[in-house]
C-alpha positions as CSV (number, residue, x, y, z in Angstrom):
1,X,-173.8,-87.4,144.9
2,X,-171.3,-85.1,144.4
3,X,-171.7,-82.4,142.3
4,X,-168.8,-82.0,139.1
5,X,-166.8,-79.3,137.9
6,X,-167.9,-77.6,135.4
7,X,-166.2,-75.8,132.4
8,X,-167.1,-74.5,129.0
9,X,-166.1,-76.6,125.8
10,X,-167.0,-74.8,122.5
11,X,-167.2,-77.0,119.4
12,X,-169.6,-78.6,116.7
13,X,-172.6,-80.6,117.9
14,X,-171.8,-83.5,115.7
15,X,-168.9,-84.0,118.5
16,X,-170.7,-83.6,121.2
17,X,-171.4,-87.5,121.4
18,X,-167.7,-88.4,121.1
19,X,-167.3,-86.2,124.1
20,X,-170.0,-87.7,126.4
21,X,-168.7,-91.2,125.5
22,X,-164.9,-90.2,126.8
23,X,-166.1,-88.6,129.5
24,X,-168.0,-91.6,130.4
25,X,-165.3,-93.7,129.9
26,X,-163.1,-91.9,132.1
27,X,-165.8,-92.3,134.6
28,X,-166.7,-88.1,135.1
29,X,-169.8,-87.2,136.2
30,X,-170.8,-85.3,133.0
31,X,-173.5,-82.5,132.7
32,X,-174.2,-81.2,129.3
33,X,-176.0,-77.4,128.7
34,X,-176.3,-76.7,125.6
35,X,-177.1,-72.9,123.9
36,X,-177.1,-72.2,120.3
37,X,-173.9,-70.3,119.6
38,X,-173.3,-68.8,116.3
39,X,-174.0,-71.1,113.3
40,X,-171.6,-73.8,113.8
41,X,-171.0,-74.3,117.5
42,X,-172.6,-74.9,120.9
43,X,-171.0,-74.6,124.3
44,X,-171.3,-78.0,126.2
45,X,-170.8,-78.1,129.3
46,X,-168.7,-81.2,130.8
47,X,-167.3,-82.0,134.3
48,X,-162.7,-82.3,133.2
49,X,-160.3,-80.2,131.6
50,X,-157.1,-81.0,130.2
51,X,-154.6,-78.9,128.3
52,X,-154.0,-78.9,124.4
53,X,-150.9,-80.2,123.8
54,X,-148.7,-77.7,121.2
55,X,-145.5,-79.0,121.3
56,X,-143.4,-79.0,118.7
57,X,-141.1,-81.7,117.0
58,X,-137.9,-82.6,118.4
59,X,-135.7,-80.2,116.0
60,X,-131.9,-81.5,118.1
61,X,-131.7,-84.7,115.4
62,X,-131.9,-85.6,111.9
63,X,-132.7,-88.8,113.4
64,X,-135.5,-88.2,116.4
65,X,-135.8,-90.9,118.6
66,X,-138.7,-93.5,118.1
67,X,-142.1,-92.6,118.8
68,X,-144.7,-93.5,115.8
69,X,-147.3,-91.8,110.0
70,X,-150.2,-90.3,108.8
71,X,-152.9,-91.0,106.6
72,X,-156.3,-92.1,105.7
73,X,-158.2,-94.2,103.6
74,X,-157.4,-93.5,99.9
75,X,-160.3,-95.3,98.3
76,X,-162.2,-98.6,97.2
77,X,-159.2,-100.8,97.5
78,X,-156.8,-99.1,99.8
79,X,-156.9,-98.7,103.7
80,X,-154.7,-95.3,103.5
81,X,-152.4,-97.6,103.0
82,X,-153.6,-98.6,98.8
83,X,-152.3,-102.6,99.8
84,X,-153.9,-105.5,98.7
85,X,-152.9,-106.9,102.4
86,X,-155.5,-107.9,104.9
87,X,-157.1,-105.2,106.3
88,X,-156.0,-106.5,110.1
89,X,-152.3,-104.7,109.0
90,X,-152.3,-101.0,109.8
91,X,-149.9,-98.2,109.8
92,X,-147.2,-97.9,112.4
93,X,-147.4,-94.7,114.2
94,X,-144.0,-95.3,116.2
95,X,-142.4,-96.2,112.5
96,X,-143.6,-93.2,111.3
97,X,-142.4,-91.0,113.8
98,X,-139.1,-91.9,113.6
99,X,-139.0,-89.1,111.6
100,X,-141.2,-87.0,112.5
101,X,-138.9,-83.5,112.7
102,X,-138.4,-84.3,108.7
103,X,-142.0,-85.2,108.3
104,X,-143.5,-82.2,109.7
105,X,-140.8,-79.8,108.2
106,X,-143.5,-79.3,105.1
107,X,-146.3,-78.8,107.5
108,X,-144.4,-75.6,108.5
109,X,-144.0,-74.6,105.1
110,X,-148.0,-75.2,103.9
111,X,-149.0,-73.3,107.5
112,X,-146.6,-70.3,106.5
113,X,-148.5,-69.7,103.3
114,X,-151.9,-70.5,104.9
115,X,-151.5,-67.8,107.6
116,X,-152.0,-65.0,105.9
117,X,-155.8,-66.5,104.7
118,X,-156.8,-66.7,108.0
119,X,-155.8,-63.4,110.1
120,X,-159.4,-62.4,110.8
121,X,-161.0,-65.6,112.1
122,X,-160.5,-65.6,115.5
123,X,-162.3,-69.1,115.8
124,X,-161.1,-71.2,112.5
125,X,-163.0,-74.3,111.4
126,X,-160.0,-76.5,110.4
127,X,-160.1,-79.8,109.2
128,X,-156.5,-81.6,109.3
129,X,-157.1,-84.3,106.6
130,X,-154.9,-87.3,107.1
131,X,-153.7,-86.4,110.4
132,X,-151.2,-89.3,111.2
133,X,-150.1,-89.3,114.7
134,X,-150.8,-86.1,115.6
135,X,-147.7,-84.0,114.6
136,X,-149.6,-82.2,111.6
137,X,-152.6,-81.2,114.5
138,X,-150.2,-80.4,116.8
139,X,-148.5,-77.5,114.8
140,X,-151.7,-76.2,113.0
141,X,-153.0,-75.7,117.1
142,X,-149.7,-73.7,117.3
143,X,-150.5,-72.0,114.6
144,X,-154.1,-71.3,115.2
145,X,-154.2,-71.6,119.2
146,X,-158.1,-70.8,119.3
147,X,-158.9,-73.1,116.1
148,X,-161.9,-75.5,116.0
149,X,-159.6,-78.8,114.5
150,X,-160.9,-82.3,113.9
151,X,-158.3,-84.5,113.2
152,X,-159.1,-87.3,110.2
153,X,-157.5,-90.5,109.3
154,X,-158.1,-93.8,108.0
155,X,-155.7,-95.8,110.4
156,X,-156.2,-97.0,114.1
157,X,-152.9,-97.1,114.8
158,X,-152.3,-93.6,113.5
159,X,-155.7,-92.4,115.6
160,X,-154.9,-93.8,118.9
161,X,-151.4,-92.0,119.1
162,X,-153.0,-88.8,118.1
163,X,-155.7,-89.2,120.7
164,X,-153.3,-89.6,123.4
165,X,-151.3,-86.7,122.2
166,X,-154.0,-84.1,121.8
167,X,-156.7,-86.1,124.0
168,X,-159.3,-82.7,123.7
169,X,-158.9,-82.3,119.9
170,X,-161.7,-84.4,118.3
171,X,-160.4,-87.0,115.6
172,X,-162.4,-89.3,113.5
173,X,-161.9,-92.2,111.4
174,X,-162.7,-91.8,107.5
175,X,-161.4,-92.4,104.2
176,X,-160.3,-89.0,102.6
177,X,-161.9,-89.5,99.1
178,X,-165.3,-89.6,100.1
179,X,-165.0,-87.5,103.3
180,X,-167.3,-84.6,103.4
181,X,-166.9,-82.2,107.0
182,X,-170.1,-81.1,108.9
183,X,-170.0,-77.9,107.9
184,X,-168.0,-75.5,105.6
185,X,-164.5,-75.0,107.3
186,X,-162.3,-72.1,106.7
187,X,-159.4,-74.8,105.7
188,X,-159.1,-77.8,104.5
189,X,-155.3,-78.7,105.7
190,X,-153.6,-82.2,104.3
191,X,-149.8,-83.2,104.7
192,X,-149.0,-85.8,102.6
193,X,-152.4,-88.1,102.0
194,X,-153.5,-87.4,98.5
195,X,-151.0,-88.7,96.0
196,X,-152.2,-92.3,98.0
197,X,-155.2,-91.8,96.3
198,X,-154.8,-93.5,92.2
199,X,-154.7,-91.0,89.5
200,X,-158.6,-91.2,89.2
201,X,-159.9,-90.2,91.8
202,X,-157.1,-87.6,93.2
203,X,-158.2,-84.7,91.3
204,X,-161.6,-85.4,91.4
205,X,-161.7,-85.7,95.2
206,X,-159.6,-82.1,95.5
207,X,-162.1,-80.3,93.5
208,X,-165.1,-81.9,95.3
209,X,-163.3,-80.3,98.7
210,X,-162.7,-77.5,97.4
211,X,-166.0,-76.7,95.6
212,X,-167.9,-76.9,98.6
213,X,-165.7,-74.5,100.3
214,X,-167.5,-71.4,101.1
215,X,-166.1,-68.3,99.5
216,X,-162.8,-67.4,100.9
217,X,-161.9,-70.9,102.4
218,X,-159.0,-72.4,102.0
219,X,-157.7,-75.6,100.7
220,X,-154.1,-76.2,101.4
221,X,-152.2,-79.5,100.8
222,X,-148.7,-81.0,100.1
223,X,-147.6,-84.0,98.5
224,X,-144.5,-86.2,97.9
225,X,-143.7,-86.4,94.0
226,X,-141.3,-88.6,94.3
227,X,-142.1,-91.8,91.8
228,X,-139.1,-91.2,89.9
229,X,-136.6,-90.6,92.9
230,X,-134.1,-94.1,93.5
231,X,-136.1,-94.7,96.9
232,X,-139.1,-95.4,95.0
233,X,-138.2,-96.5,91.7
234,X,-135.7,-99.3,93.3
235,X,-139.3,-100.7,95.4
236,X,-140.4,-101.5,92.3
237,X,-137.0,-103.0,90.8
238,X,-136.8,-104.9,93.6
239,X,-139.9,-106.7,94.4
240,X,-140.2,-108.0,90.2
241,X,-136.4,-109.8,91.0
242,X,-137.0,-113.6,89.3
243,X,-136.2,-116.3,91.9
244,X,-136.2,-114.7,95.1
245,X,-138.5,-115.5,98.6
246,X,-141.0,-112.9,97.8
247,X,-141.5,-113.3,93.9
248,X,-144.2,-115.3,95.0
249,X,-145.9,-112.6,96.9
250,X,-146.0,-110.0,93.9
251,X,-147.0,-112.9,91.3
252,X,-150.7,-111.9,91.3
253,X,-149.9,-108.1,90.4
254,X,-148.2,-106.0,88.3
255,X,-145.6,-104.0,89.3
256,X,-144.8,-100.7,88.0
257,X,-147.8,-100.9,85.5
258,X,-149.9,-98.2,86.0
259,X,-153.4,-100.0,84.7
260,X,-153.1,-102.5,87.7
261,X,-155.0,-100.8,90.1
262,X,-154.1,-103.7,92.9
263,X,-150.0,-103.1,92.7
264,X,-148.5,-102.3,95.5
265,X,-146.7,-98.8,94.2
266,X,-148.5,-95.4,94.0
267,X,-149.3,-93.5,91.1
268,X,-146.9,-90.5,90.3
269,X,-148.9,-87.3,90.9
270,X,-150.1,-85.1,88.0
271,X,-147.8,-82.2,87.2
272,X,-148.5,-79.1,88.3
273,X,-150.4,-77.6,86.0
274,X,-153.1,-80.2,86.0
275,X,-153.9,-79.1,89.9
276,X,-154.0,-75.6,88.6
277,X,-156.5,-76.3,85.8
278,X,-158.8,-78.4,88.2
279,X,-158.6,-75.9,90.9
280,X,-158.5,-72.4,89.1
281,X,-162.1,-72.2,88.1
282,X,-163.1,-72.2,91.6
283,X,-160.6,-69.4,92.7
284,X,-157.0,-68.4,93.0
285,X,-154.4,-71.2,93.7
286,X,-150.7,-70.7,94.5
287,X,-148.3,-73.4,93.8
288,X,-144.4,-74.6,94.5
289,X,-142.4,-77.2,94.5
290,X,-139.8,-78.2,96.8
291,X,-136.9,-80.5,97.1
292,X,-135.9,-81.2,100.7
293,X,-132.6,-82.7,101.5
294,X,-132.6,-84.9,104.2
295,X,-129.3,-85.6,106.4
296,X,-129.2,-89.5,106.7
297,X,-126.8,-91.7,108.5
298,X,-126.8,-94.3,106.2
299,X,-128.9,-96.3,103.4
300,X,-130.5,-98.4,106.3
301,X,-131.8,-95.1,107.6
302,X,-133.5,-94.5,104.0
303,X,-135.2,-97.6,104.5
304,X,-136.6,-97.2,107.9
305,X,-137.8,-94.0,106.3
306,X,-140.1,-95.6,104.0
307,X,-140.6,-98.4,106.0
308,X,-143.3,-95.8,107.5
309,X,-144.9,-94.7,104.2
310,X,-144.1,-96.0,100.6
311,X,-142.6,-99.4,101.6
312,X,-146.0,-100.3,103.6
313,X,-148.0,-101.6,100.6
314,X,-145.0,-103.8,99.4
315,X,-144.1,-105.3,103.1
316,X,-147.6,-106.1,103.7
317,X,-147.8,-107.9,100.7
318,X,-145.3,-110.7,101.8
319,X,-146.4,-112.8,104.0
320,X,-143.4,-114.6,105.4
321,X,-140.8,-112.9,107.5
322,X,-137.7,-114.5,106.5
323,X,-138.7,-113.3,103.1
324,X,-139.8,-110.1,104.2
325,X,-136.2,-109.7,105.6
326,X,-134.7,-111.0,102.4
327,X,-136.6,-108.6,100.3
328,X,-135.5,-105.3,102.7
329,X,-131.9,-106.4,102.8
330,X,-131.9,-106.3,99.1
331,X,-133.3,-103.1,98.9
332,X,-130.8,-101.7,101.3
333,X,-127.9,-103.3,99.2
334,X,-129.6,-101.4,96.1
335,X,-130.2,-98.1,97.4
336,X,-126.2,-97.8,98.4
337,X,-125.1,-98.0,94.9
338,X,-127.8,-94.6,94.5
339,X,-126.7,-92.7,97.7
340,X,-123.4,-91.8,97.9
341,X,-121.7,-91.5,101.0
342,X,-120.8,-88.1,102.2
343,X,-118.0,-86.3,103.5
344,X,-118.8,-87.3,107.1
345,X,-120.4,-90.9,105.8
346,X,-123.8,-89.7,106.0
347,X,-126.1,-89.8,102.8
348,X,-128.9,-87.3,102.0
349,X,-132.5,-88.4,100.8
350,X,-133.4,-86.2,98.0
351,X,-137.4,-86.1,98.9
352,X,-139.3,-83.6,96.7
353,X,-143.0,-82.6,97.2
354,X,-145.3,-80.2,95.6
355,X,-147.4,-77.7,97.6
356,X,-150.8,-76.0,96.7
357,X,-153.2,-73.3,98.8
358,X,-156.4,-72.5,96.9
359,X,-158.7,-70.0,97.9
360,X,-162.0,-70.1,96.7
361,X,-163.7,-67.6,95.0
């Protein structure tokens, strides 16, 4: 027999089963040491090594070419997704990507105030909650090059890309509002994954995170507020139209109503002082809000956008293609008489989102 090659991999025990099981899949000759190291972490030994991947997103297009959207499980009825459509329909991680320079622009933005919080830990336990594809990993292991990061999400689709981006960063399937980590982290990192969760639960599960945060860890997430914004309201305008191929598919709900916990559209996120309230007990929380203004080609660009987030729960719901084509074509026709076309016949996606870091006390 021959004998392997051995290196050092540091990270929790709880992963060191995931580990054996790709190494075994990849057919290596694994040998595992193990030595108790610190509190959280054990050194493992195993027979490959491949490089983390920290490349960034494609900055040379407001339109980056395809190549796959976040998220995780939101709750009792939702698959990360929050539709009423059989669970066999997941997210589409090359849909999502389409976008991904625009996407990850806020991940930038939540890293830049998180930074600071974490200057003397060498080693950070991060947790990227709703990791998507990837793109959110990949820039907090740019950020944090000798972090301990666990990637979580609720969709397959979603997991699969990440794991072939970042194949030695451990990721793990789970649904964010009842998600507890192994241990206490030094951040708890989201982009874009609680406002999926209904009005309920969202605050409830943010203060459950961050409560069991041990002092000085850091919760840090962002989220789209933009119920109000033509891109979102005209979903729900849409989809009620009387006498159309998919009236049929939304007869059994009710759109726009906020007591239907089985419609299709999100719940608007609290304003920004009920995240304070909730959070400032526990320790000192900074807040903004940001409007982002996306360069667009067109209104069939907008709806490729949300095709890979907000739209999902509504194009799940109907069943029949033709219809499902009807029902985006008369979308598109309605968001051109809210976009107007710029000087150079682009539009520009007003997409605003609201940005916390709390640091327990």
């Amino acid at each position: 027999m021959t004998s392997p090659t051995h290196l050092l991999l540091r990270g929790r025990p709880s992963h060191l089963p995931r580990l054996l099981h790709r190494a075994q899949q990849s057919q290596k000759v694994v040998v595992v040491a193990a030595a108790a190291r610190e509190q959280a972490y054990s050194p493992y030994i195993i027979s490959s090594r491949r490089s983390i991947s920290t490349s960034q997103p494609n900055p040379s297009s407001s339109l980056p070419r395809p190549i796959g959207t976040p998220i995780l499980s939101l709750g009792p009825n939702h698959s990360r997704t929050m539709s009423t459509a059989p669970p066999s329909k997941d997210w589409s991680a090359a849909q999502y990507l389409l976008y991904t320079t625009e996407r990850t622009r806020p991940v930038h933005d939540l890293i830049a105030q998180v930074r600071p919080h974490l200057t003397s830990h060498q080693a950070p336990v991060i947790y990227d909650l709703g990791c998507g594809p990837g793109n959110s990993t990949s820039a907090l292991l740019s950020a944090f090059p000798g972090a301990q990061i666990t990637g979580v999400d609720s969709s397959s689709d979603m997991l699969k890309k990440a794991r072939k981006e970042l194949p030695d960063v451990p990721f793990t399937q789970a649904d964010v509002s009842s998600f507890s980590p192994d241990s206490s982290p030094d951040l708890l990192f989201s982009n874009a994954v609680f406002h999926w969760l209904r009005t309920p639960q969202r605050l409830a599960t943010l203060t459950r995170l961050f409560s069991d945060l041990r002092p000085g860890g850091v919760l840090a997430f962002q989220m789209p507020d933009n119920y109000t914004e033509p891109s979102h309201t005209l979903m729900r305008t849409v989809a009620l139209r009387k006498d159309t191929p998919w009236e049929r598919y939304f007869s059994d709900t009710a759109v726009g109503e906020l007591t239907d916990k089985q419609r299709p559209d999100l719940d608007p996120i609290e304003p920004a002082s009920a995240y304070y309230n909730a959070l400032s007990a526990l320790g000192a929380v900074n807040l903004w809000r940001t409007t982002y203004s996306h360069v667009l080609t067109d209104a069939k660009a907008i709806v490729e956008w949300v095709k890979g987030s907000g739209l999902q729960p509504f194009l799940q719901r109907i069943g029949d293609e033709d219809a499902r084509k009807a029902f985006l074509a008369k979308y598109e026709e309605a968001l051109r008489g809210e976009y107007p076309v710029m000087a150079d016949g682009r539009v520009l996606l007003q997409y605003p989102r609201l940005f916390v870091v709390a640091v327990r006390g």
